[in-house]
N, C-alpha and C positions, 0 to 999 in steps of 0.2 A: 503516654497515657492520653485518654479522650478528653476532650476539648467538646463543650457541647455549646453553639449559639443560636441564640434564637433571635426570629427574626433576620436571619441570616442571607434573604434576599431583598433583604429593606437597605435603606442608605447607609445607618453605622453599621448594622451591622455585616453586609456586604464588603464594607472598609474595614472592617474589623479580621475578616476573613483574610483579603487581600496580605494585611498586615503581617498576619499570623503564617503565613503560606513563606511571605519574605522571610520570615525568622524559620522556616524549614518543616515549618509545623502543616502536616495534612490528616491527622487522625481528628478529624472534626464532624461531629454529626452537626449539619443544617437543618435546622426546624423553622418551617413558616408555611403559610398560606398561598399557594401558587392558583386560588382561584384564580385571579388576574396574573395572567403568564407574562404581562407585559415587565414582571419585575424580571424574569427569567435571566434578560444577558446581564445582571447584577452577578451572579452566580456563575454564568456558564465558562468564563477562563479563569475561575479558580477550581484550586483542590481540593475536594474534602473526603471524607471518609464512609460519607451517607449520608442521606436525607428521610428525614419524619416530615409528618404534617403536624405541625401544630396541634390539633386536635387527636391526634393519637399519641402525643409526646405523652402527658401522663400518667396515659394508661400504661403504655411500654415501661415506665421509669420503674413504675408500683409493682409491675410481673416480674420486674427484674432482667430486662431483655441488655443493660448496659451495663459492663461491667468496667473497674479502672477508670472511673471520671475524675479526671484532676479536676474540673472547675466547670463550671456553668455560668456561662456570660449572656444573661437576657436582655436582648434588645430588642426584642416584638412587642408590640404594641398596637395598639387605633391609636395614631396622634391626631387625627385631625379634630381640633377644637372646636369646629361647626355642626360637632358631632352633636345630634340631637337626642339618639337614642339611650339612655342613660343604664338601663338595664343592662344594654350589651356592651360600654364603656365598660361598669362596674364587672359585669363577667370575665368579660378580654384583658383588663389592664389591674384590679385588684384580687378578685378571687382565684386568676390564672396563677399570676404573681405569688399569691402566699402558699400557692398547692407545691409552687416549685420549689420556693423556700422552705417550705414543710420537708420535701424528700431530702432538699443541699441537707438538713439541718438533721435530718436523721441520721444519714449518711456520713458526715463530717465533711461534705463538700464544700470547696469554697462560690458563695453565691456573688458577682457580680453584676448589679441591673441599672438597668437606665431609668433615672425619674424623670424630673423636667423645672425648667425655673419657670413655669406656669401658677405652679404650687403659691406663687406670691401676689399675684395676682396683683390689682392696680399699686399696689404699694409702692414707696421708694427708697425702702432699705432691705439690700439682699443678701441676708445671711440667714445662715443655716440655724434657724432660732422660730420657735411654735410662734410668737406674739409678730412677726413679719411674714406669718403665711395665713393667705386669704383667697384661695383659687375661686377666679371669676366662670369658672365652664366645667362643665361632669368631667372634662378631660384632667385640668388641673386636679380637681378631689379628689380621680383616681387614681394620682399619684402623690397626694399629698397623703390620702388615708393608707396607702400603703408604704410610704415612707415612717409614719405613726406607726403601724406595726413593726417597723423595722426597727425603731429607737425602740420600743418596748422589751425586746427582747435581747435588746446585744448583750445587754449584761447577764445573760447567760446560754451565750453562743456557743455553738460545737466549733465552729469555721467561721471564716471568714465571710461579713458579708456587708457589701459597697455599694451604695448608689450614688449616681448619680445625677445630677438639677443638671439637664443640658439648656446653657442658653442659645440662641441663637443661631443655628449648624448649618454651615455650607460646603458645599466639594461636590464629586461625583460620584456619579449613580445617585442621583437622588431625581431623577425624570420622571421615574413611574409615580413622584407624590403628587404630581401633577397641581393642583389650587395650592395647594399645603407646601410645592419645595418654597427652594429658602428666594429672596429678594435678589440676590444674586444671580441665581436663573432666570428668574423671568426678567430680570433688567437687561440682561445677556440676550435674549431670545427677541425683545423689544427690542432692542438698540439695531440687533443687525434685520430685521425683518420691515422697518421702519425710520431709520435712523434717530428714534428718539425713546426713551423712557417716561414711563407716568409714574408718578408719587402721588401721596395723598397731600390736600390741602393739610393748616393746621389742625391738632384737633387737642386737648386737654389742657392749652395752655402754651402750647409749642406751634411756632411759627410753620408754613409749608414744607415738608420734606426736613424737617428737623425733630423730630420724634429721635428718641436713643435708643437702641440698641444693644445689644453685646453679643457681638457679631463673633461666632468662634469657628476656625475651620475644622473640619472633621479627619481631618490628621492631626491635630492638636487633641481631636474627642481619642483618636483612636491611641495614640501615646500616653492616654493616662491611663485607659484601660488595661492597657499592655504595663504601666508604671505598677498597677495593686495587684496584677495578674500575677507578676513576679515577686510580689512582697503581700503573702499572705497573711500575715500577721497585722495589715491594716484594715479597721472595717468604720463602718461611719457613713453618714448622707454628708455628700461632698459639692461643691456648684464647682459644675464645670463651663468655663466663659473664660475670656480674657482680660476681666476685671478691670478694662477700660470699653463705657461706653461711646459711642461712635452712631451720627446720624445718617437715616437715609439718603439726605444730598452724600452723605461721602462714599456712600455703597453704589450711589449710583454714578458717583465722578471717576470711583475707580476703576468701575466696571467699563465705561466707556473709554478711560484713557488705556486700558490696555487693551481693547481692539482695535481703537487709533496705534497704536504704538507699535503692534503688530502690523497696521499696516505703512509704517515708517510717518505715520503724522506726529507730531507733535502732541504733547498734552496739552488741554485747555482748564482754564479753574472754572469753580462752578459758575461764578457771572461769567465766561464767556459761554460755558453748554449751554446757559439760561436764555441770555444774546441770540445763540445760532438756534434756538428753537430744537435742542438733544435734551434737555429736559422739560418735561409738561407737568400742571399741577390737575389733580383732578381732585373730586367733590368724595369728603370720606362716606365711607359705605354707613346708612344708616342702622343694617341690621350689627353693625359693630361698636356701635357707641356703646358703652357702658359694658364690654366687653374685650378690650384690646390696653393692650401694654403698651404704651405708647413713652414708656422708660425701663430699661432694666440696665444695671449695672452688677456684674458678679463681684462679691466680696471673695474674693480666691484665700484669703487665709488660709484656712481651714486644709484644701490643698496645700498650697506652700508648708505648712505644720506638716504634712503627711508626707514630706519630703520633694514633691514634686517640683523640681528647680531649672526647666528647661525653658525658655523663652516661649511667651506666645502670640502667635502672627498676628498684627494688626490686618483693618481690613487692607489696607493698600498693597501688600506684599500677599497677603492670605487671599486675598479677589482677585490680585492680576494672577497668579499662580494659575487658579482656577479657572480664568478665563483661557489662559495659555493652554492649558490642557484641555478643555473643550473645540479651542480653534484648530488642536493638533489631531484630532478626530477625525 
């Protein structure tokens, strides 16, 4: 049966794809936005069954052009949070969103989508609870307000339907988010372009380059997807993270010691990177004050409840992995 993702040449969902190809699966129609072709080789050595655009996906749904869809995994979106335009946030990420959940829910399809742990905004308690969500930017609201739709209605759901609060996502194919990839790429792209990394000075209370985190790799995003994909009987707004936070000095120490490591050097701890002048502090951005997270920790319960019982990568093994595979490119 079809397999439908969206956003399918964005970074999860792209890994999502990959994932699903391993498991033997290629009846997948690909829906996204290829204005910018630059996302294109996310897509181009995988399988799939067809591609939509985005903007024709729900007309074709409503004519009836698909037939047999096991599941709908939405993972398109505007993520970027410096997003100004509020109207076209609200259109792209909640009105898109509830039109698709409208057809899963007609249909008895199972809806799978991606939220974001934005939703909680400065706070510092991150659970899946209305009185700990406060999104600081249109991006956050428009998936905090479509998450509210979705509690609203489970208790009288056809099918199955899951989101999830991504924290912090790193891995590949995530190049084309260009400002927006994860800290892990640009530290990566610094380190060997320059031999050094920049962090931000302190900022809300946290010393330089100690801001938290919850750094989650996106093979860890893509395993729980693939965990409720196969057990339709789970639905619920779920934080997907590794429920231990983790700072930027240590995103940036692991990032650098497994390019050293690869090239047979030894690791250094952060006072020696500090020492050798491999890491820099720089002056935080002021269009971000009063707009950035500068803590998150995922309360994972709620997953582990839902059975999810596989380990997940801290950044030291989940960033040198990453960089491994970038320097194997």
């Amino acid at each position: 049966m079809t397999l439908i993702v969206t956003g399918a040449a964005g970074f999860i969902g792209s890994n999502l794809v990959k994932a699903l190809n391993a498991r033997g699966e290629s009846d997948i129609i690909a829906v996204d936005n290829l204005k910018r072709a630059d996302k294109v080789p996310n897509i181009a050595d995988l399988e799939i069954g067809g591609y939509v655009d985005k903007l024709d996906l729900i007309a074709r749904l409503t004519a009836g052009h698909f037939d047999g869809v096991r599941a709908v995994l939405h993972q398109g979106a505007c993520s970027d949070t410096m997003e100004s335009d509020g109207r076209y946030m609200m259109e792209n990420n909640y009105q898109y969103s509830l039109d698709l959940l409208a057809w899963c829910q007609a249909k008895k399809i199972p809806f799978i989508y991606a939220s974001s742990a934005s939703v909680y905004g400065a706070g510092r308690v991150f659970k899946e609870a209305r009185e700990h969500e406060r999104p600081l930017n249109v991006y956050g609201y428009s998936k905090f307000l479509f998450d509210q739709a979705v509690r609203r209605m489970l208790g009288s759901k056809t099918a199955q339907v899951a989101g999830f609060r991504y924290f912090n996502v790193y891995g590949p194919r995530e190049a084309h988010k260009g400002r927006m990839a994860s800290v892990a790429f640009h530290f990566f792209n610094q380190y060997r372009a320059s031999g050094k990394v920049k962090l931000f000075e302190g900022s809300d209370g946290f010393a330089a380059g100690e801001q938290v985190r919850d750094f989650v790799s996106v093979d860890d995003v893509v395993a729980v997807n693939l965990h409720f994909l196969d057990r339709p009987e789970l639905s619920g707004v779920f934080n997907v993270g590794t429920g231990r936070g983790q700072t930027f000095n240590e995103v940036a120490r692991a990032t650098i010691n497994a390019v050293r490591r690869a090239r047979g050097d030894k690791p250094l701890t952060l006072e020696e990177l500090k020492a050798a002048g491999a890491i820099e502090y720089i002056a935080f951005p002021p269009q971000l004050v009063g707009k950035y997270q500068s803590y998150t920790q995922a309360d994972v319960g709620a997953l582990r409840a839902a059975g999810y019982r596989e380990p997940l990568l801290d950044v030291e093994e989940g960033v040198g992995r990453y960089v491994a595979a970038r320097l194997a490119v």
